[in-house]
C-alpha positions as CSV (number, residue, x, y, z in Angstrom):
1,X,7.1,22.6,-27.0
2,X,8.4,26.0,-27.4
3,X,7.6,27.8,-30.7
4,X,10.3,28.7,-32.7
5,X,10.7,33.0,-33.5
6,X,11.1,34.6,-36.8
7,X,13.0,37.7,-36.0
8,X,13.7,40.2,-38.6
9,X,17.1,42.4,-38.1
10,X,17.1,46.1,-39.2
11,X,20.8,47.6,-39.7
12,X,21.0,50.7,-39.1
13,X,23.5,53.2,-40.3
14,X,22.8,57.1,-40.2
15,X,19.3,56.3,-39.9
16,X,18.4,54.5,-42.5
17,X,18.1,50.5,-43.2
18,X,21.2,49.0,-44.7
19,X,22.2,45.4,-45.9
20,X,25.4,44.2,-47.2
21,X,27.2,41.3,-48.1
22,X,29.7,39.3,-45.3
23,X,29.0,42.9,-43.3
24,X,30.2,44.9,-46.5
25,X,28.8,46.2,-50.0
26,X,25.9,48.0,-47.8
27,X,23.0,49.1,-49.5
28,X,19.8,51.0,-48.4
29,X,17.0,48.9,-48.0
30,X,14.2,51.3,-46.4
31,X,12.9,53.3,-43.5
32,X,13.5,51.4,-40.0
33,X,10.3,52.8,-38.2
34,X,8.2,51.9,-41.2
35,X,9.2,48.4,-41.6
36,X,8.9,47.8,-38.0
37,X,5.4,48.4,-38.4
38,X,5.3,46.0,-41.6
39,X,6.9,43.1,-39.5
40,X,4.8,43.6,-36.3
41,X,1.7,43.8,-38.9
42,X,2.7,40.3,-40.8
43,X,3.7,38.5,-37.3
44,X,7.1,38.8,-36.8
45,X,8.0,37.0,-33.4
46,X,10.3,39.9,-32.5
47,X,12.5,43.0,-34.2
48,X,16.4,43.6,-33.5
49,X,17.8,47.1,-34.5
50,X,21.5,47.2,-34.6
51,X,23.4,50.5,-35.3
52,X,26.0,48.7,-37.1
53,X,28.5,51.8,-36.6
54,X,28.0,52.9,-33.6
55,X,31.0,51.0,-32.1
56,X,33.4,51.8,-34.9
57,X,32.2,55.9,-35.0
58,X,32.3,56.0,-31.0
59,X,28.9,57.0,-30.7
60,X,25.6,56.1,-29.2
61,X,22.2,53.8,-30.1
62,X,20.5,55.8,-31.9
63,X,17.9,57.1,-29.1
64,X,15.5,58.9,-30.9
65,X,15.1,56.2,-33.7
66,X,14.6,53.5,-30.8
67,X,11.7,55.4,-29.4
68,X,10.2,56.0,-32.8
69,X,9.9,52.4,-33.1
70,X,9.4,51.5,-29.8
71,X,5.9,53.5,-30.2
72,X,5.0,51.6,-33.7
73,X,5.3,48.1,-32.9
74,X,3.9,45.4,-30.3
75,X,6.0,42.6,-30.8
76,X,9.5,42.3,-28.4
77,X,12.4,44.9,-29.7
78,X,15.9,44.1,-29.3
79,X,19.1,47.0,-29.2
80,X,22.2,46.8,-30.7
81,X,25.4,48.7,-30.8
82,X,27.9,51.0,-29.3
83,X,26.4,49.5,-26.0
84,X,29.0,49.7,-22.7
85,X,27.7,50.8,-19.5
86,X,24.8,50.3,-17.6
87,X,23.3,53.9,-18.1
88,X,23.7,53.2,-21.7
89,X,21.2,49.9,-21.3
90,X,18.8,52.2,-18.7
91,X,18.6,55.1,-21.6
92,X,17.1,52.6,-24.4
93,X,15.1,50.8,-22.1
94,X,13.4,54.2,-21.6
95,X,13.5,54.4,-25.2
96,X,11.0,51.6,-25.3
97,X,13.5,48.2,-26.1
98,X,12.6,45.5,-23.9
99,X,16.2,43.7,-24.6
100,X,19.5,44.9,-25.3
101,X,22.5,43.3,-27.3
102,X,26.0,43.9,-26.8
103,X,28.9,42.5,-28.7
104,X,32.3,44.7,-28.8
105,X,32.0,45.8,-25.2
106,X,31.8,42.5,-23.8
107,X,34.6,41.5,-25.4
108,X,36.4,44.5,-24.2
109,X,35.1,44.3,-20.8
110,X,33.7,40.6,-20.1
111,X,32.5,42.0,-16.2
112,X,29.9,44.3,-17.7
113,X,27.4,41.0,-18.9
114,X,27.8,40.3,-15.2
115,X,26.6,43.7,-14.1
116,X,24.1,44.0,-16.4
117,X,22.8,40.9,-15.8
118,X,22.2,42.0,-11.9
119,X,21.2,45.3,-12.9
120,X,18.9,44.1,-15.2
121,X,17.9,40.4,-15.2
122,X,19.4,37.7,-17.6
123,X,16.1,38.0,-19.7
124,X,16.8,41.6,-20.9
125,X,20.8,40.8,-21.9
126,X,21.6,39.4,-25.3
127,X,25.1,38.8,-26.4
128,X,26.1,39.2,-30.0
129,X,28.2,36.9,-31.1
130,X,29.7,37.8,-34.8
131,X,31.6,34.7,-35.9
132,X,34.4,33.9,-38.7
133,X,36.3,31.0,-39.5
134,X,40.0,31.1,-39.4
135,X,41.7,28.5,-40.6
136,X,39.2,26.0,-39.1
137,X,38.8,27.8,-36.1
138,X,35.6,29.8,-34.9
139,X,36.8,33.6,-34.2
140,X,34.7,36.0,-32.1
141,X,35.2,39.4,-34.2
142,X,34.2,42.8,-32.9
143,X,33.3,46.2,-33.9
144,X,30.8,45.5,-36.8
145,X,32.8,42.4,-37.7
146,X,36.5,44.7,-38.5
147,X,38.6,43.2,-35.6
148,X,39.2,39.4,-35.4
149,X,39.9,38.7,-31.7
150,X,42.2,35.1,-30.3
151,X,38.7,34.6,-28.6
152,X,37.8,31.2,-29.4
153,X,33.6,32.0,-30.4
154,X,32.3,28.5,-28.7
155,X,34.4,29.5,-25.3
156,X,33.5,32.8,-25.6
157,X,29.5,31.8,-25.8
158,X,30.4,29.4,-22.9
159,X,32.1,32.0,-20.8
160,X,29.2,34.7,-21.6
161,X,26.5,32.4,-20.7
162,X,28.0,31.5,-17.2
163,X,28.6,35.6,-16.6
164,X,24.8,35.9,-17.1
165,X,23.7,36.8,-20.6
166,X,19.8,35.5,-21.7
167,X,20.1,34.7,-24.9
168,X,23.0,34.4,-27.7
169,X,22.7,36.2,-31.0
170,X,25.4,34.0,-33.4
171,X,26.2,35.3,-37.2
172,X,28.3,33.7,-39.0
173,X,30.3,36.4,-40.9
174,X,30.9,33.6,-43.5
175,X,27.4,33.0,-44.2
176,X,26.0,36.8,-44.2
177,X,24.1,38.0,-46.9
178,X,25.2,35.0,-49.3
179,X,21.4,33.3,-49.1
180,X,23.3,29.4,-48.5
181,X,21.5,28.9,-45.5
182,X,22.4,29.5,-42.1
183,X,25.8,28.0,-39.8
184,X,23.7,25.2,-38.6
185,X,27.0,23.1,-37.4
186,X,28.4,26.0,-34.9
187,X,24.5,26.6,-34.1
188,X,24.0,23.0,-33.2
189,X,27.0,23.2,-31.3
190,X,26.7,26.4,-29.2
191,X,22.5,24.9,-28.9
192,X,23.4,21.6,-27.5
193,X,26.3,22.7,-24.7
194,X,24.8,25.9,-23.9
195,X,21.4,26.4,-21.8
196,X,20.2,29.5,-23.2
197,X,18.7,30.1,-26.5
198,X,20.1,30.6,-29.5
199,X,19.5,32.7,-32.4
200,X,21.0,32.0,-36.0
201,X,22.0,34.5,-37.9
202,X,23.9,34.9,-41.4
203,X,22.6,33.1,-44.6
204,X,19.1,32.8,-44.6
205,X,18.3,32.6,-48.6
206,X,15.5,29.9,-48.8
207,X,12.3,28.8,-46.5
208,X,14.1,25.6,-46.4
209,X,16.9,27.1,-44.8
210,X,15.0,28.0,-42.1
211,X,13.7,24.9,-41.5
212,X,16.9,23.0,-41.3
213,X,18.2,26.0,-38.9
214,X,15.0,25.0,-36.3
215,X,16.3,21.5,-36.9
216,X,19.8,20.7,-38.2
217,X,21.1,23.6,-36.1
218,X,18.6,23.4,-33.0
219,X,18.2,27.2,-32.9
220,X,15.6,28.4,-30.6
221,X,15.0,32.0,-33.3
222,X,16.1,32.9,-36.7
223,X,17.1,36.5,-37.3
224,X,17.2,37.9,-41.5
225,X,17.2,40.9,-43.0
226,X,17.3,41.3,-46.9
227,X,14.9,38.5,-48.1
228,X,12.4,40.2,-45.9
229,X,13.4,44.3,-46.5
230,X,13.3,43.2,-50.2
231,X,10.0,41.0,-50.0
232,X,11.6,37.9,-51.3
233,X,10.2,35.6,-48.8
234,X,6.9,36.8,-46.9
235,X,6.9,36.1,-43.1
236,X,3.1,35.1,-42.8
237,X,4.1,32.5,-46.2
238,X,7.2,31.5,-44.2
239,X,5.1,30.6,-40.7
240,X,2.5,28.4,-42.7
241,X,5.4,26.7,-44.2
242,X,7.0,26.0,-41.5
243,X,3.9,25.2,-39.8
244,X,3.6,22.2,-42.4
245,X,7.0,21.3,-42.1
246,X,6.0,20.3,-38.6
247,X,8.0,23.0,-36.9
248,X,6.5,24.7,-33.9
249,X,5.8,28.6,-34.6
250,X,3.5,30.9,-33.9
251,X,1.0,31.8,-36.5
């Protein structure tokens, strides 16, 4: 049986850790290279890093910051943000990220999961997938969440899965930051039709949410920010729960 990752997400906006409510309200919630170090230390399956404004400010990963963090931690690191071309993907790879996410230019330019995918490998491309409902439909958004798009999300994660991405990185824009527990009926869904992994995102509040993610929602990772920048829930205290809960991580 495949374990199950904990994966803590660190927002970045100029430089600094930031977490907000339904992707507004920000507040600072630390220094990103030294809480990569904290997460690798407590076990931490893997760390995303997503320059949440990059897209929206026209502008770059942050390079510098990647490598900074790259050089502190052991554990799989995952890129985010203002992400379009291939020399863009080469550039952080450099940086030290073994995988690379991309939301808004996909949706802009569906081709370029393709290409990266052959450029690449599947492995290294994860597609972000920020979802809201609209009156009882699932809508992809882009650029930070701003722009609602006619994309139907569970097509969209259909569509980006056949083009070649690796894995899928689903928020739900409804459940971010409120602590209610995670989206686990688009999660189950997009888990059950789809034949890559998934990885929840958006509501985590509770260790029982987590559980029910791994098993309501079938999700193959969870991904949270504030309960862990703020210390609220402990990752080594949320593996050995798990753990007794009967749900395969890795401890």
């Amino acid at each position: 049986m495949l374990t199950k990752r904990i994966i803590p997400c660190l927002d970045i906006k100029d430089g600094r850790t930031v977490k907000g409510v339904n992707f507004l309200e920000l507040r600072d919630a630390g220094d990103p290279v030294e809480l990569g170090r904290i997460y690798a230390q407590e076990g931490a399956d893997e760390l995303v890093f997503l320059d949440i404004t990059a897209t929206v400010e026209k502008r770059k990963t942050l390079v510098e910051l990647v490598t900074k963090i790259a050089k502190t931690i052991n554990i799989p690191f995952t890129v985010g943000g203002g992400i379009s071309t291939v020399d863009d993907v080469k550039a952080l790879l450099n940086a030290g990220a073994d995988k690379i996410s991309i939301n808004s230019s996909a949706v802009k330019n569906p081709s370029i999961v393709n290409e990266m995918a052959r450029e690449f490998g599947s492995q290294c491309i994860v597609v972000a997938i920020d979802t809201k409902d609209v009156d009882g439909v699932d809508l992809v958004h882009t650029h930070g969440g701003r722009r609602p798009t006619t994309l139907v999300t569970q097509r969209w994660a259909q569509e980006v899965c056949d083009r070649g991405a690796g894995e899928i990185l689903l928020t739900s824009m409804d459940h971010d930051g409120v602590k209610s527990g995670f989206a686990n009926g688009i999660t189950s869904e997009l888990s059950s039709m789809l034949s890559i992994p998934i990885i929840a995102s958006g509501g985590a509040g509770t260790m029982a949410h987590f559980k029910d993610v791994f098993t309501v929602g079938k999700a193959d990772a969870a991904l949270a920010a504030s309960i862990f920048h703020f210390k609220e829930i402990p990752i080594p205290d949320l593996k050995k729960y798990l753990h007794g809960e009967g749900v395969a991580v890795r401890l």
